[in-house]
N, C-alpha and C positions, 0 to 999 in steps of 0.2 A: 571728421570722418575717421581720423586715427583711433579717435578716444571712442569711439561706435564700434568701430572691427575689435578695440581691445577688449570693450566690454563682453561682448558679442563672444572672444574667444574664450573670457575667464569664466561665462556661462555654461558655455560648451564643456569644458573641463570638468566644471563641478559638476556637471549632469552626467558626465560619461566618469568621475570620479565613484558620485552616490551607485552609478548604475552597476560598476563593477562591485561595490560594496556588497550590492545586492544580488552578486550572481556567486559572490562566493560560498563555500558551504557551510554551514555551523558550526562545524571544529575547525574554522579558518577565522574566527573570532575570540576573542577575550573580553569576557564578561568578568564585574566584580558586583557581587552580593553579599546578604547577612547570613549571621548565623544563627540558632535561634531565633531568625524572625519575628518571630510571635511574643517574645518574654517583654513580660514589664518587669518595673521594680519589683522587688520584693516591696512589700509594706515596711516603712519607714519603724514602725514600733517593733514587727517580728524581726527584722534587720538587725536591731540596735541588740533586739536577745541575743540570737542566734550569733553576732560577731562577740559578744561576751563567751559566748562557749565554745568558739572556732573560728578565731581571727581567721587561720590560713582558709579555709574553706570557703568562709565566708569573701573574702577577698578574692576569689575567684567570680563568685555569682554577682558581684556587685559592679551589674550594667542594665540599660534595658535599651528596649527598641522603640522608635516613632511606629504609630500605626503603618503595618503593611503597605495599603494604598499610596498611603506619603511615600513611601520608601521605592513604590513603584510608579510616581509620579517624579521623585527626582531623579531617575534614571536607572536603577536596581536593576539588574536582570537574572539574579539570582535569590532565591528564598531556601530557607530549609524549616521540615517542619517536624514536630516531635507530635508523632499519634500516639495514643494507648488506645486498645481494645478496652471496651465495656455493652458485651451485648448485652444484658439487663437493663442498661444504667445506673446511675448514684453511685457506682463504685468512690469518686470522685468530688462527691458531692460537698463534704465537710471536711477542709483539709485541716486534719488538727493542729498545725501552726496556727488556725488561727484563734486557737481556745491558749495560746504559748503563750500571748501580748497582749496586753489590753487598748482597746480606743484603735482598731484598725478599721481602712475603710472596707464600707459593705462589699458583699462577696455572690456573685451570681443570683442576684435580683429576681432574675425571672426562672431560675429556677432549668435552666435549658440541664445542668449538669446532672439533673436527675434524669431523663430522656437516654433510652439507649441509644448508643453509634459511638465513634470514636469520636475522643477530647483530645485534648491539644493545650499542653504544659512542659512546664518542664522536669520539675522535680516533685512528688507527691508531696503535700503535707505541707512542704517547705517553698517551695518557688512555682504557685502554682497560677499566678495571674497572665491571664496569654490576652491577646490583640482580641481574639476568636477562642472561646471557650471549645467549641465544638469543631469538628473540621470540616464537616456540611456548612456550619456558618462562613470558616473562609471560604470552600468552592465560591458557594452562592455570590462573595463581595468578589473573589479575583474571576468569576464569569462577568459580572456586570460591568467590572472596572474594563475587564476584556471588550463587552458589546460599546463601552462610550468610547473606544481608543483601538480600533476595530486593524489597524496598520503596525500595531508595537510589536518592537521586536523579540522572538521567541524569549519567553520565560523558563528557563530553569529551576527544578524544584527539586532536591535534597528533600528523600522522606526517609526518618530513621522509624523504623516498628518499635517502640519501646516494651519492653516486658524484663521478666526475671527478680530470682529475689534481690528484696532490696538489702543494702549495708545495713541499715538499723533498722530494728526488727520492732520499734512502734510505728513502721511505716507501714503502711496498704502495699501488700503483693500485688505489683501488675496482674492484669489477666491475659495469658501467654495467647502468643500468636500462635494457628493453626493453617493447614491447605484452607479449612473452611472460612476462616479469618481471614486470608492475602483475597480469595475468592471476592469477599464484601467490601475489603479495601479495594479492589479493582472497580465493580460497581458502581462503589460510594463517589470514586474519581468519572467515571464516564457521565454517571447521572448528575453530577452536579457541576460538570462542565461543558458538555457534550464531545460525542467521537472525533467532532471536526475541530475540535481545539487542541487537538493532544498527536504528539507528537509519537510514534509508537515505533516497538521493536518490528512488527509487521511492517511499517510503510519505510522502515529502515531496509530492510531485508530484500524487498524488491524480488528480485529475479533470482537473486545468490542462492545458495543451497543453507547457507549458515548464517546468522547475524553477522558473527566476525567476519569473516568473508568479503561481507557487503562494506563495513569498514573499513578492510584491507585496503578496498577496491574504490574509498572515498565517494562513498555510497548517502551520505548523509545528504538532505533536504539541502536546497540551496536558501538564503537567506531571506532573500525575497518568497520562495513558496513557503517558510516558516511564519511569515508576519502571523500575528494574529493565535499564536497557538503556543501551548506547555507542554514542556519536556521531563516527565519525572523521572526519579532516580532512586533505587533505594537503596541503603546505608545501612549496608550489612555485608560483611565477609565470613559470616558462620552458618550456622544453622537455619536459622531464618532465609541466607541467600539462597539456601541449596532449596530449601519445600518449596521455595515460592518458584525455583527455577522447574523443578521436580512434576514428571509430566509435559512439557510446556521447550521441549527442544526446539531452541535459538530464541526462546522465549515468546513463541506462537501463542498468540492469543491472548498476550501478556499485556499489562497497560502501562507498566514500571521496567525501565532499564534496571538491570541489576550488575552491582560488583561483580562482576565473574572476572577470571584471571585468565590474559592473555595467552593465546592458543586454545582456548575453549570455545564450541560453538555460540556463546552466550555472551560471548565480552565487544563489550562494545564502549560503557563508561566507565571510569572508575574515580576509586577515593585515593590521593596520597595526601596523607596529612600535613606532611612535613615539606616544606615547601623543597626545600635544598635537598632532596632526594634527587641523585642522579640518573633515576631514571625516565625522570617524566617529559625529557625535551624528546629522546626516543620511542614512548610509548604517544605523544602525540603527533609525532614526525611518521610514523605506521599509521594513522588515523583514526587514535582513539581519542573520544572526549575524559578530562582529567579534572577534577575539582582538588583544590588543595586550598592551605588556608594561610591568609597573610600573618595572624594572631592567634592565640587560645588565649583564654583565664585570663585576660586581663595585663598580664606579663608586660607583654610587649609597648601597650598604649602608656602603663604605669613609665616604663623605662623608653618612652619614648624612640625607641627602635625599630629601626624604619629596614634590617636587613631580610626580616622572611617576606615581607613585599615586595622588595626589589627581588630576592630568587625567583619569588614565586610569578613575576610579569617577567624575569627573564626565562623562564623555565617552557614556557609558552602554553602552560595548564592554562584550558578556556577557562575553568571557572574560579575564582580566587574568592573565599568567604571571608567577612571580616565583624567586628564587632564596631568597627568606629569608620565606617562612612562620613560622621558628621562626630565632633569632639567629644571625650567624654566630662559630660557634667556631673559625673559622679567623684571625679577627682582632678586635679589640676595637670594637663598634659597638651601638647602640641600635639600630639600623635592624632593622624587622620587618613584615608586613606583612598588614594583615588588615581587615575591614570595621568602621569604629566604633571602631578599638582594641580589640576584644572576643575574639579568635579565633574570629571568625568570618569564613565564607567564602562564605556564600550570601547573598543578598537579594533583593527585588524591585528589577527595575532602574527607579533614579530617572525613567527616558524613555520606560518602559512607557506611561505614558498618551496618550505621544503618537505610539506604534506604531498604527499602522491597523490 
């Protein structure tokens, strides 16, 4: 009878454990995600060129990612994605890295990168093989992976707008972002997810007069009414933040969170890169959501250096991107990175209690 009431109460526990989990709100969580998402290798023969002409560089770009789906099958809850504009299409089409090397493998088969809408890479020319060439092709897999797993919890999405000229000048010019541009990336995101998957600055907003406001005021979804739905973000603090903000006060009508800066009607997520910025236990302690990154370039996994991970889960930034979730096989390293040593990637965030 003992062993029945204890069972009976460890049941109890866990159920009223998961259930507060679930009543908490989204910036009362810690999610770890990738960066770059989408990148594959570079091709093993444009590689071997391009590191002859620019070890250092080259030494940065030298990682890639498991397919998306995998990565949000093993518990991911964050992505970030690199668009470029191309409303013709073909802008994209033949990256001339790959006229650089000979014997590389074949390159957009069916031909999707001549089709106008935005593509999804990373570097023109040079590091251009992604998960999802096109970024209708990821919608379409993270809506379906969404309809088979219909209870997962909210996904964060990191979207940088890519454009501007590039450093070398045998590269393809982006094609610049416009009001008329953010407009169809709104769209392109609704229609190929639908409204009831996304997570927006309106149903943040609620009642308040301001977005921020409503964040002040620990206005975010709770985690349970998030099941099932994304959160985007976009990754910009210049020009691009301001048009896409531009019209669209507390970002009414908006589909993408944007960088805005604290005290502004508009802020609500932001970027610090740097994990060990002392700002961000107090910018999420006010309840703002924070993405910050464990690694860049390879650096840290190379030198096995485990301190901007540990700032960045003591920092209490929900979202923490990294390049090596799972080892790198592109060079010999323990560096890996996950919550506890456990692979895991979710938590409650340690500064939740001290979120208003």
């Amino acid at each position: 009878m003992k062993f029945i009431l204890a069972a009976f109460f460890l049941v109890t526990l866990m159920a009223l454990k998961a259930n507060d989990n679930g009543n908490i709100r989204i910036n009362q969580i810690q999610v770890i995600g990738s960066h770059n998402s989408y990148k594959k290798a570079i091709d093993p023969a444009l590689f071997a060129a391009f590191q002859k002409q620019d070890p250092q560089s080259a030494a940065k770009l030298d990682y890639e990612h498991i397919p998306i789906l995998d990565q949000l099958n093993m518990g991911l809850l964050n992505l970030e994605l690199d668009v470029y504009a191309d409303e013709k299409g073909g802008r994209y089409a033949h990256p001339k890295g790959l006229d650089w090397a000979k014997n590389q493998a074949p390159y957009d088969t069916a031909g999707v990168m001549k089709q106008p809408g935005f593509k999804m890479l990373h570097v023109p020319e040079l590091d251009f093989r992604s998960d999802y060439l096109t970024f209708k092709q990821c919608l379409a897999a993270l809506k379906q992976w969404s309809v088979v797993h219909p209870n997962h919890r909210p996904i964060f999405i990191t979207l940088e707008a890519k454009d501007g000229k590039p450093t070398n000048p045998a590269f393809v010019e982006p094609e610049p972002f416009t009001a008329k541009t953010f407009d169809e990336l709104d769209r392109t995101i609704l229609e190929g997810l639908g409204a009831n998957r996304l997570i927006t600055p309106d149903m943040v907003r609620g009642k308040y007069n301001t977005l921020e406001s409503a964040v002040l005021h620990n206005n975010w979804p709770a985690l349970n009414a998030a099941k099932g739905k994304f959160m985007f973000i976009l990754d910009d603090s210049g020009a691009k933040r301001d048009m896409y903000m531009a019209g669209h006060p507390s970002l009414k009508g908006r589909v993408l969170f944007a960088n805005a800066l604290p005290g502004t009607p508009e802020a609500a997520a932001m970027f610090r890169n740097n994990p060990k910025d002392p700002e961000i236990p107090q910018l999420v302690k006010k309840g703002y959501i924070i993405r910050t990154r464990a690694d860049a370039d390879t650096e840290q996994a190379r030198a096995n250096d485990r301190s901007g991970l540990e700032a960045a889960c003591q920092s209490g930034a929900q979202i923490i991107t990294t390049d090596y979730y799972l080892k790198s096989t592109h060079f010999k390293s323990d560096y890996v990175v996950s919550f506890d040593g456990a692979n895991k990637y979710f938590r409650v965030n340690p500064l939740s209690k001290a979120i208003k």
